[in-house]
Each structure stands twice: as structure tokens, then as C-alpha cells.
N, C-alpha and C positions, 0 to 999 in steps of 0.2 A: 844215384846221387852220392854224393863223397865231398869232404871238405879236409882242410888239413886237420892238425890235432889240437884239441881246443888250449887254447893258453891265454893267458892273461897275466904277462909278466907286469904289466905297468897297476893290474890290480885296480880296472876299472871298476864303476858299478856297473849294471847289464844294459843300465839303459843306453850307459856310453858306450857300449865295448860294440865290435865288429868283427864278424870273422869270413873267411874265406871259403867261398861254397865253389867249386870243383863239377857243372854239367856240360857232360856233351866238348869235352875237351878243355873247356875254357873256364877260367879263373873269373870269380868276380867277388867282391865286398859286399855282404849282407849285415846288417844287423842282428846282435844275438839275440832280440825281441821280433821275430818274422814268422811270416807263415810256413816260410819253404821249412823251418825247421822241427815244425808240429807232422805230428805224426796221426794220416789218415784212421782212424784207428772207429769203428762202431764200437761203444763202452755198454754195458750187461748192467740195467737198472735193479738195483733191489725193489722186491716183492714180498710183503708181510708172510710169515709161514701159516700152515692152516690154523687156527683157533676156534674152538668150540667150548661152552659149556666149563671156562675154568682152565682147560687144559689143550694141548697140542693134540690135532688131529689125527691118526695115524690112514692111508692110502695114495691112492696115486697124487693127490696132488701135493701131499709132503713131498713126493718121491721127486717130484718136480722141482718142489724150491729147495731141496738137495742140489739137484744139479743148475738153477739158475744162480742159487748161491755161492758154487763152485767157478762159475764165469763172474760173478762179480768181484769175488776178492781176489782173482787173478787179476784182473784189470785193474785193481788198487794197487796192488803188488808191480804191479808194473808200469804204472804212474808215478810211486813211488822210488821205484829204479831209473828214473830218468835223467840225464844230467840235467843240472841247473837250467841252461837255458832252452833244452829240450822242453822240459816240465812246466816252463811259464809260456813258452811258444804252443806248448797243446793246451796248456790252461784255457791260454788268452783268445786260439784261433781254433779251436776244436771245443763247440760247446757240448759235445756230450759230454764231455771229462769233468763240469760241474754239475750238469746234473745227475749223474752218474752217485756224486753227493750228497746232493741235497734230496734224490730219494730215498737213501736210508735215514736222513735225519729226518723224514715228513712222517715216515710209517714206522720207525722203530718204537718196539714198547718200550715205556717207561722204566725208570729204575723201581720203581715199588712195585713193580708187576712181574722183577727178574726170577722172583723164586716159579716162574712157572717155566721156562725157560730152565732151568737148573733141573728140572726132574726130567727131562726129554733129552736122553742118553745121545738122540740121532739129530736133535736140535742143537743143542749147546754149545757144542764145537765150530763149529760153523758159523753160529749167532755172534758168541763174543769173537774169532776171526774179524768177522766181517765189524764188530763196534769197534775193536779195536784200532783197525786200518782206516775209518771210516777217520776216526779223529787224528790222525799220524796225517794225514792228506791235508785236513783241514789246519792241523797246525804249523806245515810246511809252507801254508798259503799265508801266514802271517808274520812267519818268519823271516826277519830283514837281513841278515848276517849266517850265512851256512860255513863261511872259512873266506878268507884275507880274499878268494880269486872269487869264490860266489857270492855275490851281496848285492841288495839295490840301493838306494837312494832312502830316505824315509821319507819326503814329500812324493816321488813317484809311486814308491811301494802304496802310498795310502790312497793316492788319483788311481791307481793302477787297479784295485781292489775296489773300490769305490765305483768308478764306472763303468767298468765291466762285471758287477755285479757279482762277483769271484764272493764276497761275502759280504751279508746283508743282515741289517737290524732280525729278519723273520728267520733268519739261521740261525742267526745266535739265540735269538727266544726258543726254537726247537730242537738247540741243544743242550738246554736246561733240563728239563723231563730226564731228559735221554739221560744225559751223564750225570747228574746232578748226586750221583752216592754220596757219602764223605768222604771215600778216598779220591772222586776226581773232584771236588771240590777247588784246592790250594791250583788246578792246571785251568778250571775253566775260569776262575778269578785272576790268573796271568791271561789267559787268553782275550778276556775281555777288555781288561784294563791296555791291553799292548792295541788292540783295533782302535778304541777310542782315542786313542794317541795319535796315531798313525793318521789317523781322519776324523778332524771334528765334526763333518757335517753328519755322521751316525749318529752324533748329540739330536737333533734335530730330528731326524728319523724313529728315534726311542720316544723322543715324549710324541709323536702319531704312534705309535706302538702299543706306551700305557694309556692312553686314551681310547685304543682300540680294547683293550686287556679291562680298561673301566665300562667301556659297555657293553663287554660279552655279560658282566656282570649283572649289569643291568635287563640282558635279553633271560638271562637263565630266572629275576627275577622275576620278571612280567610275564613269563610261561607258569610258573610255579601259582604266582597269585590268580590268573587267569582260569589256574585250574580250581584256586579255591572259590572265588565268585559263582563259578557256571555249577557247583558243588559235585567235581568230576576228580577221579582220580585216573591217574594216567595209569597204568599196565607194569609189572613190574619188569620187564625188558626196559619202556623208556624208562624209568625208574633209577633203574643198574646205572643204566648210562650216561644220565643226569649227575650219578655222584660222581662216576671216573673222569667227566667233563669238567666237573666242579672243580677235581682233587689234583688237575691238570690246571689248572688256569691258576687257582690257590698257589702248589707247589712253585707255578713259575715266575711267581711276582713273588712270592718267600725267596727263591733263590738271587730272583736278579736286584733287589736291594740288598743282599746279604755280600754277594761275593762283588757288586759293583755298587757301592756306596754313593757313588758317585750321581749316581739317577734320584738320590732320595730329595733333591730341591725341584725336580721335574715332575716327582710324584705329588709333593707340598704344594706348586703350582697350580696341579689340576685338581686340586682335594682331592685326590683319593683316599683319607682318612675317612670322612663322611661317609665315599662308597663305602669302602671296607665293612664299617659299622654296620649302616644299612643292611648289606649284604649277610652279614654274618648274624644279623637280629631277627633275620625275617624270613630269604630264603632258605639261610642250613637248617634252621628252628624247622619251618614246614618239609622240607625234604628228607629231615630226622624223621619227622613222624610219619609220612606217608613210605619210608622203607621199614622201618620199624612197622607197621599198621601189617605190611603183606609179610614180612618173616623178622620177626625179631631176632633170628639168630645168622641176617644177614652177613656176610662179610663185608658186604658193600653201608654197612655201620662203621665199621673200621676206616676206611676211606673219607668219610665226612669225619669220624672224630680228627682225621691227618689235616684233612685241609681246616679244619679248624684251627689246629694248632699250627698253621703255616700263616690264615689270615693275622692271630693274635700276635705273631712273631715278625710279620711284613707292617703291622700297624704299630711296632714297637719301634721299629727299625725306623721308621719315618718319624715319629713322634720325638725319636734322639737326635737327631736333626736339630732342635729348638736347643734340646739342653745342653749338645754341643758346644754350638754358639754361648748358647748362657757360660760354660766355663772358661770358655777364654777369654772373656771380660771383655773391660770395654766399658765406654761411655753407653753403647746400644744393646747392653745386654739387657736391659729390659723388655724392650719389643718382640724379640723370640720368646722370653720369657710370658708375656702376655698372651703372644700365639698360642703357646702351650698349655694354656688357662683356658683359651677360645676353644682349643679344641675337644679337650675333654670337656668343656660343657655341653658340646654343641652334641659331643655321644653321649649324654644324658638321656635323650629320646631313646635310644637301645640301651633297654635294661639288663637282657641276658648280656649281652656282648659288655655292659659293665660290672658285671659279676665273673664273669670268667676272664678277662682282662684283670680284674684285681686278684684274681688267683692265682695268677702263673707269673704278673709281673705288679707286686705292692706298690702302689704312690706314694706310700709312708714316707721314703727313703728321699725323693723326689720332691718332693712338696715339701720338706725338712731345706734342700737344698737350697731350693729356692727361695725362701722363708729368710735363710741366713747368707745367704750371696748377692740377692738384687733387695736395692732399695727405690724405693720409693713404687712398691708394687702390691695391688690394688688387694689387701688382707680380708676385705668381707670377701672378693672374690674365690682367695686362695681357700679362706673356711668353706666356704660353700661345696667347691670340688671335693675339699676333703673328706667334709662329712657325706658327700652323694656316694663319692667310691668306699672311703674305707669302711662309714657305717649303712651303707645302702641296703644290707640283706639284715641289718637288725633291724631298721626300721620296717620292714614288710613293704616298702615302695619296689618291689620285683615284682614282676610278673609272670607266667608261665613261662619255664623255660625247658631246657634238656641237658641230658649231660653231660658233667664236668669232664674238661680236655683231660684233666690229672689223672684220670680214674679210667679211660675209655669204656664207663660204665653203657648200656643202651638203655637204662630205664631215665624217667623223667624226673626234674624236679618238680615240685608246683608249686608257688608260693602264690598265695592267693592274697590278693588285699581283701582290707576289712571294706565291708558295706557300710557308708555313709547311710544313717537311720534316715533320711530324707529320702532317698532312694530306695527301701524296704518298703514292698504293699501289700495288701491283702492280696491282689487282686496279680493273677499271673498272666505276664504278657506273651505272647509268642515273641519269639527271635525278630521277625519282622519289625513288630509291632514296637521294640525294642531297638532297634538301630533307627527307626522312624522316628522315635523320641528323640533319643540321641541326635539327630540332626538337625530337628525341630530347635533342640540345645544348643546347638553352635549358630544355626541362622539365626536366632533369637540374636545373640551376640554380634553376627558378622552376614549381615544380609545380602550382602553383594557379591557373595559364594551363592556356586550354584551347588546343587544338591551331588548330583553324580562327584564330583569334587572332594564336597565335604565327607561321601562315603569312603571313599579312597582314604582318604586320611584317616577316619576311622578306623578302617581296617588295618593298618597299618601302627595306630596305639591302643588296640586292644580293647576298640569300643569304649575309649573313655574319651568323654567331652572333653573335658577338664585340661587332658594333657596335651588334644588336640588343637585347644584355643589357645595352651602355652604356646604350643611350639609354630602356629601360624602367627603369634601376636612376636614373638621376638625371633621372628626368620631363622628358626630352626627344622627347616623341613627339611626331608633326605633329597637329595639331586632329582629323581626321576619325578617327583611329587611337586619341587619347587618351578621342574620345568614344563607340570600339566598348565592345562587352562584351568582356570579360577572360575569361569563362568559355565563350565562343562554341564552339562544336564544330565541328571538319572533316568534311563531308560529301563523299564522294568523287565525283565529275562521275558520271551516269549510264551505266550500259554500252549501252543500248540508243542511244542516240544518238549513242556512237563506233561501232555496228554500224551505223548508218545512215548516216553518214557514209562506211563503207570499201565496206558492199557496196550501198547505196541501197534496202534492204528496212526498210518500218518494218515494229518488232515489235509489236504489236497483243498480244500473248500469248505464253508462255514458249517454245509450239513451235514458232514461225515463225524460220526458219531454222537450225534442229536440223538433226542428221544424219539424221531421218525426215520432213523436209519435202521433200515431192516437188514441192512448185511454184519450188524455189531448186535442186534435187539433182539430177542424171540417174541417178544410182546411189545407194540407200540402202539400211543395214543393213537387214535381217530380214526379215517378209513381207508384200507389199501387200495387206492385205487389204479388199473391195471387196463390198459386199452383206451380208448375214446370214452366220454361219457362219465358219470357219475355210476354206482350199482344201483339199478331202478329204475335209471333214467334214461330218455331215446338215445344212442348211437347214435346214430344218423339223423339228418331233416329227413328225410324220409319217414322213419319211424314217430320223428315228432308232429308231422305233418298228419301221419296216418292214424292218430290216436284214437282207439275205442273203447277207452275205459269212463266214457257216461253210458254207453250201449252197456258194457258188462253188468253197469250199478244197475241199470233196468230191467235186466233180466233177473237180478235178484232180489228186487225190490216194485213191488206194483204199487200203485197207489191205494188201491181196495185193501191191501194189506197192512198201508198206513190207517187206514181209517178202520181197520180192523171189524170191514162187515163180507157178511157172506150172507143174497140174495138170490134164490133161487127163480122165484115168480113173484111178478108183480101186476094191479089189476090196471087198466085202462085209468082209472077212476084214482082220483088223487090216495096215496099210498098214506095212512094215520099212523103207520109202524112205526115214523121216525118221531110223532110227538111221544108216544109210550116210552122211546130210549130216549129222549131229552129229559120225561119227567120221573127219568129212573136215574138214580144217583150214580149207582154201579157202574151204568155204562156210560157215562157221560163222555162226548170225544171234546178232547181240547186239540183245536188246529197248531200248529206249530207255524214257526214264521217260516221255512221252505214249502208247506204245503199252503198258505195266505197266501206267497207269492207267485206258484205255479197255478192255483186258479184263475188271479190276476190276467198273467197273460194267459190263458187261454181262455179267457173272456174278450181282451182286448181280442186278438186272432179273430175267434167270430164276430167280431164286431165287425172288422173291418174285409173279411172273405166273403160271406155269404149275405150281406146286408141289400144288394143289388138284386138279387133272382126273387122272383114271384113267387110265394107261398110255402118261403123259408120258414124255419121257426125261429121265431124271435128270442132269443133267453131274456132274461131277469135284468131288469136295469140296473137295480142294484148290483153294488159290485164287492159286495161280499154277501152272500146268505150262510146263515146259521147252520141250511143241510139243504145243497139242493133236490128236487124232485129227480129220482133215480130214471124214472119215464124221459123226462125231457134230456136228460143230458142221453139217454142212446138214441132218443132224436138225432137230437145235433150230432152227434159222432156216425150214424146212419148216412145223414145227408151229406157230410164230409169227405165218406167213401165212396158214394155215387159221385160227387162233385169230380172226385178227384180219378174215377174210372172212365167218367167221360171226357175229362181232358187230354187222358192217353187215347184215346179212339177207340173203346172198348166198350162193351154193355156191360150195366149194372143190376142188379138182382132191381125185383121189387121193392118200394117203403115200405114202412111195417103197416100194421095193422088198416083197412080202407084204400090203401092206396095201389092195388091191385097188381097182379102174379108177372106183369108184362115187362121188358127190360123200358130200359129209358132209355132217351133218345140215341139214336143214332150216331156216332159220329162223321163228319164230313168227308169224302170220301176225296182224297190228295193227288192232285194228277202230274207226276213227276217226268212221264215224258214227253208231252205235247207233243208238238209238230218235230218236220222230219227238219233234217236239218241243212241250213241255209235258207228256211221261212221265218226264223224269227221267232222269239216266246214270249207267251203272256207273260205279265207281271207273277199272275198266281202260283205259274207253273214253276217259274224262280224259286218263290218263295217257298214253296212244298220242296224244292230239291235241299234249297238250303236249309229247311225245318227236318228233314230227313236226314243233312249229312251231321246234322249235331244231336240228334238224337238216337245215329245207330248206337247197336253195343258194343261195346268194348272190345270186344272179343267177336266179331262182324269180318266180317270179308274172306270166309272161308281159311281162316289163318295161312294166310297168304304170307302175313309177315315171316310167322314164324316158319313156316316151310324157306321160305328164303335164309332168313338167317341161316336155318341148318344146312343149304348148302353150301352154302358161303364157308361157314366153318369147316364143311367137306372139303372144300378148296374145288367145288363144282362151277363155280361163278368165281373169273376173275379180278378181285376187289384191287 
């Protein structure tokens, strides 16, 4: 490809001008804005160099971003060597040559983090190269007029930049940090102020920008508090990083009201003053103390004291805004002048942030001005402000705060208010029990808050009632507070995760770590029980079915031994032994109610068994005696046994005494196989097989079963 030699005698802009491209023989007219004249080129992205621990890593992979860094600033270098309309032609139609860019401006460290950088002999060189060329690129690209023949237009230049996204509101925020030294100060304040020129709709893009830059504020908040409620401290890695984060977002809203003023009616728009306060009262307050808590001779202390004094000097820079206005007079210079009454009231709720605010920048001077410049403006108000800032710390109305920007001391203030005597008890509450009051305190006041609410706010003025029903009763709340719900509920932290916490058992379920958990217990109430059953009690129906523990009691216990007699002989002839032990004291038997009642029924019994058969003995009608005759009860128990040996078909000994040596009677002899078969059987014959098959034993049939069983389990018989 070939074209003639570039000229521009009539000293067009680029967008007008046209030149002559030269392919394949033939001449033709191109625009000095085209693709043919961008150049194919893969551009060498920057990559952060090693970092560990404070300082530059040294191994292979420094060695690495040695030489990726060598490819990068070649390709700036040679971006940079491009003619005019070379250089907007590979801008415009070669996007790697902006991102090529905007990666060293995304990963580049900061300027207050250059001295690490400065001590890394084989870093250094290389780094500032590569910052250097990075911003010579960037300010080519905004450059309207390079000499009479290269120049564009100012309304294209700024379409031209604007829609191809050549540079963008998030570039310039991330080249704050980066250059932000004081000596690139005076270039990036031309830089800025030449874009917004160029294109106003970057106006438009900046306030989405600080409204983004207002809720990072807000996120880094809500992490911080979050950590204080659940009463967790984060690790000191997230720690570190929370401040550099911090000292990052701080720094970039310092500079970009400082060097573009210009933003400061965008930043008024969206209160960022409030934030700021907020911000600077509550999270640097706690993220002072929890870096300080792990090493108080952090460096990353130094870092919060920065962004501290970057917030107090971005919320000054906004706050002159008003007095501005106020000095150029005017029929309206009251209403800014009012604003700036509004606002310092309205940071009255941050007492640190109104103490160190009065330190570095006095309202004296301020509130004098006003005082004798605007009339007709509101004097109880103007006293009020004066006396909250310039005598706020001799009246004791501070509260815990940390230290002064002036000093970048790391120890604490503490100003402690006095205890209203209403408030002193005997009686000591715990913390809980004490924020529970307290809330009791403002619902009492404002019942249509809900609790969870009302503790928020608490938390955030320092567990006083008092200042928390000021600043809900005159719509002083901080942003993130004014934009909760009102009706929010307090849910109380979980119990299971302060049990995991004290004893390191999670509970999975309500009985995991109970007084019957044997895997946390060596000793537990009541009784381990282990398998089926109760210990004592059947396993099985079987076992409970099988029960022989009255047979046990009997074998240990006889009835003769209840009545505690022992009779060796006795005559035919009624026995007078038992009136001599009735009329002997000593031996007197008293029945008990278990043995009353087992005479009972075994009176009833023979009443009702042997009452039928001829020449039974009859017992006693009565149905208790005092001692019956020892004779007749082995009577009846005699005949009981005969009864019951001749119902099995057995013979029975002799009666006793008269009733002679011979067995009794016979039993009936069963005739279980009658006739042959196909004759038909007696009734009898039936009945004897069926009286036969219910009465074999148990263990009958020549254990037929169990020889079966066992070969079965032989695997002899196929089952």
C-alpha cells in the first residue's frame, strides 16, 4: 500500500481533509479519518509487576513483566510516532491501541505508594517509562491543534472522543490516584477542564460517577458496621485493604473537586456533604480502631490519617461553593448563605468529623463574614453553629473519637460526656439490657418505629436516646439510615452460632449438645438406652410373651414360709398345735392382704373343680379361717393330683390314710386307628385323633422338622 505525500496546503481540519491512497496501480480518494490507514498492529497490554508483603517480588515472574513491559512501552512509542492521521485512524479503527491504555491506567499504583517502586533498582526504570508514555498518549488524544496542517474541529474532536469512547468519565477517575502528585497536578487540571469543554455530555456522566464514588462509600460503611453488630472482626489482610480502598476512593474525590471545581454544584446536588460526614464519623472512627486493635504501629494508620485529611479538604472544597456565591453578592446571596448554615447543622450529628473539621479549617473567619455581608439572615441560627463548632469540645458535647489529622498521631481521643444523675443506678445492667432500655426510650417517644430501626440509629449516635430522637424528629438522619425502612424489626443474632462459637459444635438439630448428647457429655441425665427395648425389659414379643418371672418369685418364696410354720407330723385327729400358737403372743401370724387374697381364690377353684365327684372333701364354707386344719388342706391338694393324673390317662398313687394301696381308676383307652380305610370312622375314633393331635409334645414326630430344616440349609432339598 502507498499513497502520495501527505499535505494539507488549504490547512484543512482531519475531518475535512482527503488523501490519495495508491493500490494495485490505481489511484483513489480516501478520507484522512479511514480504516485503510490504521495500522494492523496486536498492542502489548500492561500487567501490575510482582508485589508482596510491602515490596517488589524478585523471580521469574518479575523477569516476565521486565519483558512484557519492554513490549508495551514500545507500542506507546510507536503510537506516539505516528503521523496525525495515522494515529486517529489506529485510535478510531484499531481497538487495541485504547485499551492498550486504559490497562495501565486500571492497574497502575497509586502515587502514595510510588516510594515502593523507587527502591526496586530493576522496577523503576521501566515503571515511570511506561507512566510517563502512558499520559503523552492520553494527552495527544485530547489535543485539538498539533500545528496549522494537523488539527480537528472542536465539535468533532469532542463527538469523536465521546463516542468511540477514546476517553471516558472512568479514565479520568483512574487517572487521579495514578498522577494525582503535585507536580502533575497544574497538567491533569488542563487535562480535565479541556475534555469537559470539548464535550459536555461528560457533565452528565461525572454526576453517575460521584453518585457511584457516594455509594462505594456507603458499601465500605455497611461492611464495617456489619462487622460491628455480628461482634466480628475481620483479619488483618481484609483490614490493609479496606484502608488502601478507603485511601483510594478519599484521594479521588480530594482531587477531582480540587483540580475541576467545576463538579462541585454536582456534588451539592447529590449531598455528598452528609456522605462525607457520615462517612468520615463512623467508618474511618471504626476502621482506625480495628487496624490500630491488630498493630498499632501499622502503616496502614498513616493511610486513614491521608484519607482523612483528603475527606476534610473535599468537604471544604464543596462547602465554598456557598460562600462563593455569597461573595459575589447579589439580591440571592442569602439562600447559599442559608445552605451553608443547613449544612453545617445538619453535621452536627458527627461530632468527631466536627472537631477535626474545626481544626484544620476555623468557622471563625466564616461566620464573621457572613454575619457582616448578608442581611437579613437568620442570627439565632448563625449563634447556634457557632457555638456547636468553635465551642463544641469545651462543652464536653464530643464523643469518642481518634486522632487528630494535624498530629497523625495513632492514639485516641476520648471525650466522654457527663452522666445525667437520672441515668446513674445502683443496679448494673449488661450492654444488652442497656440498648433494650434505650429503645424502650425512643419507642416510648416515636412508637411507629420499629425496633431493628430504632437500633441502627442507635448505633450510629452512640447509644444516646436523646440525640437519636433529635435528629429523627428534625430529618437529620445520615443517607443510608434516612433511606432504611422505619418499620424494620429486630431480629435477635442466632443462638446456634454463639454455641458454635463458645463450644465449636455445630448444631445440625435441637439435640446436639443437650444434656443427653453423649457425643459433647461424659455424663448424662437418665438412661442410655442402646438396641430395642428398655434395660430390663423384653426385646422381643417373644420374650414378653414368654415371661417367667411369677414361676421365679415361687421358687423363692413358698407359702409355708410366709406363714412361717414348719410341721413335720400330724395326727388323724384334729391338730390343738394351732390354738397353743393363737394363744401365744409371740407367735401370732397376721395374714397380709396378698396372702387373704390367694386363699380366696383357691377356695373359689375348689369350689368350682371338684364339687361334682362323689366322696370329695368338702372345705370350709367359710371363706376366710383364722388357721385352716393342716390335715384337710393335703386332703384337697391329694385329690387335686389324682384328679389331674387321671385326666392325662395315667394312674395315681393311693389316698392317704383308709383309702387303700391300689392306683385309681383307669384311664379310657383311645382308639385312634379304627377301620381300614375307605369304611368310614366312628365319631369316637375322630375325636381321639383330634384329642391326640393337640395334645402331642412339642417336640413329637421324631424331630422330623428339624432334620429337615438342617438339610435344607445343607442345600440337600431344593427350596
Amino acid at each position: 500500500m502507498a499513497f502520495t505525500v501527505f499535505k494539507n496546503e488549504k490547512k484543512l481540519p482531519l475531518n475535512e481533509l482527503t488523501l490519495q491512497l495508491e493500490e494495485g496501480g490505481s489511484k483513489r480518494s480516501l478520507p484522512a479519518l479511514h480504516e485503510k490507514w490504521s495500522e494492523p498492529r496486536v498492542f502489548t497490554r500492561y500487567v501490575p509487576f510482582p508485589f508482596k508483603a510491602g515490596a517488589v517480588e524478585e523471580g521469574p515472574a518479575l523477569e516476565q513483566w521486565i519483558a512484557e513491559t519492554g513490549w508495551f512501552i514500545k507500542d506507546l512509542r510507536w503510537l506516539l510516532g505516528l503521523e496525525h492521521f495515522r494515529f486517529w485512524s489506529t485510535m478510531v479503527h484499531n481497538r487495541g491501541a485504547i485499551e492498550t491504555v486504559i490497562s495501565f491506567t486500571q492497574t497502575a499504583i497509586p502515587y502514595y505508594l510510588a516510594g515502593v517502586v523507587r527502591g526496586a533498582a530493576t522496577v523503576y526504570p521501566l515503571y515511570s517509562e511506561a507512566h510517563r508514555l502512558t499520559i503523552q498518549v492520553i494527552c495527544r488524544l485530547v489535543t485539538q491543534r498539533e500545528s496549522d496542517q494537523c488539527w480537528l474541529a472542536k465539535e468533532f474532536l469532542g463527538d469523536l472522543l465521546y463516542r468511540h469512547y477514546l476517553v471516558s468519565v472512568p479514565l479520568l477517575v483512574e487517572l487521579l490516584p495514578v498522577y494525582g502528585c503535585p507536580d502533575n497536578k497544574p497538567l491533569l487540571a488542563r487535562l480535565l477542564q479541556t475534555v469537559f469543554k470539548l464535550q459536555p455530555k461528560y457533565v452528565q456522566d461525572l454526576s453517575v460517577a460521584v453518585k457511584f464514588l457516594q455509594e462505594t462509600f456507603k458499601t465500605i460503611q455497611r461492611q464495617i458496621e456489619s462487622d460491628r453488630i455480628e461482634g466480628q472482626v475481620a483479619n488483618a489482610a481484609t483490614l490493609n485493604d479496606l484502608a488502601v480502598y478507603t485511601l483510594d476512593c478519599c484521594t479521588t474525590l480530594a482531587l477531582l473537586v480540587e483540580l475541576y471545581p467545576d463538579c462541585r454544584p454536582v456534588c451539592a446536588d447529590l449531598g455528598l456533604e452528609q456522605s462525607i460526614s457520615g462517612f468520615y464519623d463512623n467508618t474511618l472512627v471504626l476502621l482506625f480502631k480495628n487496624v490500630f486493635t491488630m498493630d498499632n504501629e501499622s502503616p496502614y494508620l498513616t493511610y486513614l490519617n491521608a484519607a482523612r485529611r483528603d475527606l476534610l479538604a473535599a468537604f471544604r472544597a464543596i462547602v465554598q461553593l456557598q460562600l462563593e456565591k455569597v461573595r459575589e453578592g447579589g439580591p440571592n446571596s442569602l439562600n447559599p448563605a442559608d445552605k451553608f448554615l443547613c449544612i453545617l447543622t445538619e453535621c452536627l450529628s458527627e461530632p468527631i468529623f466536627v472537631r477535626d473539621y474545626q481544626r484544620h479549617y476555623p468557622l471563625d473567619e466564616d461566620l464573621d463574614e457572613l454575619k457582616q455581608t448578608v442581611s437579613g439572615l437568620d442570627h439565632f441560627k448563625l449563634d447556634f453553629v457557632a457555638s456547636a463548632y468553635c465551642g463544641g469540645e469545651e462543652n464536653g458535647k464530643l464523643t469518642i473519637g481518634h486522632a487528630s489529622s494535624d498530629s497523625d498521631a495513632e492514639e485516641e481521643d476520648v471525650v466522654v460526656p457527663k452522666e445525667p444523675a437520672a441515668a446513674r443506678s445502683d443496679v448494673e445492667l449488661t450492654p444488652e439490657q442497656k440498648v433494650e432500655a434505650d429503645v424502650r426510650k425512643v419507642l416510648d417517644v416515636l412508637p411507629h418505629l420499629g425496633d431493628g430501626y430504632v437500633r441502627k440509629i442507635l448505633l450510629r449516635y452512640g447509644d444516646d436516646p436523646e440525640q437519636a430522637i433529635a435528629a429523627i424528629l428534625e430529618g437529620n438522619l445520615p443517607p443510608d439510615l434516612a433511606e432504611a425502612d422505619p418499620a424494620e424489626p429486630y431480629i435477635p443474632p442466632d443462638v446456634k452460632d454463639r454455641f458454635f462459637v463458645e463450644t465449636g459444635i455445630e448444631r445440625l438439630n435441637i439435640y446436639d449438645g443437650d444434656e443427653l448428647d453423649v457425643l459433647t457429655r461424659d455424663t448424662v441425665r437418665g438412661v442410655i438406652k442402646r438396641g430395642k427395648g428398655m434395660p430390663g425389659q423384653p426385646r422381643n414379643m417373644r420374650e414378653m410373651l414368654d415371661d417367667k418371672s411369677h414361676v421365679r418369685e415361687m421358687k423363692t418364696r413358698t407359702r409355708y414360709q410366709e406363714y412361717q410354720i414348719v410341721c413335720d407330723e400330724y395326727d388323724d385327729e384334729y391338730d390343738d398345735s394351732f390354738d397353743a400358737m393363737a394363744d401365744s403372743e409371740s407367735k401370732k401370724i397376721r395374714l397380709t392382704k396378698e396372702m387373704r387374697n390367694a386363699l380366696v381364690d383357691e377356695e373359689e377353684e375348689d369350689e368350682e373343680g371338684g364339687g361334682e365327684e362323689e366322696g370329695e372333701f368338702q372345705p370350709s364354707k367359710k371363706p376366710l379361717d383364722f388357721c385352716e386344719n393342716p390335715e384337710v388342706v393335703r386332703a384337697r391338694y391329694e385329690e387335686r393330683r389324682r384328679s389331674k393324673q387321671q385326666a392325662r390317662g395315667g394312674g395315681g398313687a393311693g389316698g392317704p390314710s383308709g383309702s387303700g394301696g391300689g392306683g385309681g381308676q383307669q384311664a379310657p383307652e383311645r382308639d385312634v386307628v379304627g377301620k381300614a380305610k375307605g369304611q368310614g370312622q366312628d365319631k369316637a375314633v375322630l375325636q381321639n385323633r383330634k384329642h391326640k393331635n393337640e395334645n402331642k409334645a412339642a417336640k413329637g414326630n421324631h424331630n422330623r422338622k428339624a432334620g429337615a430344616t438342617f438339610k435344607r440349609n445343607k442345600g440337600m432339598i431344593p427350596s
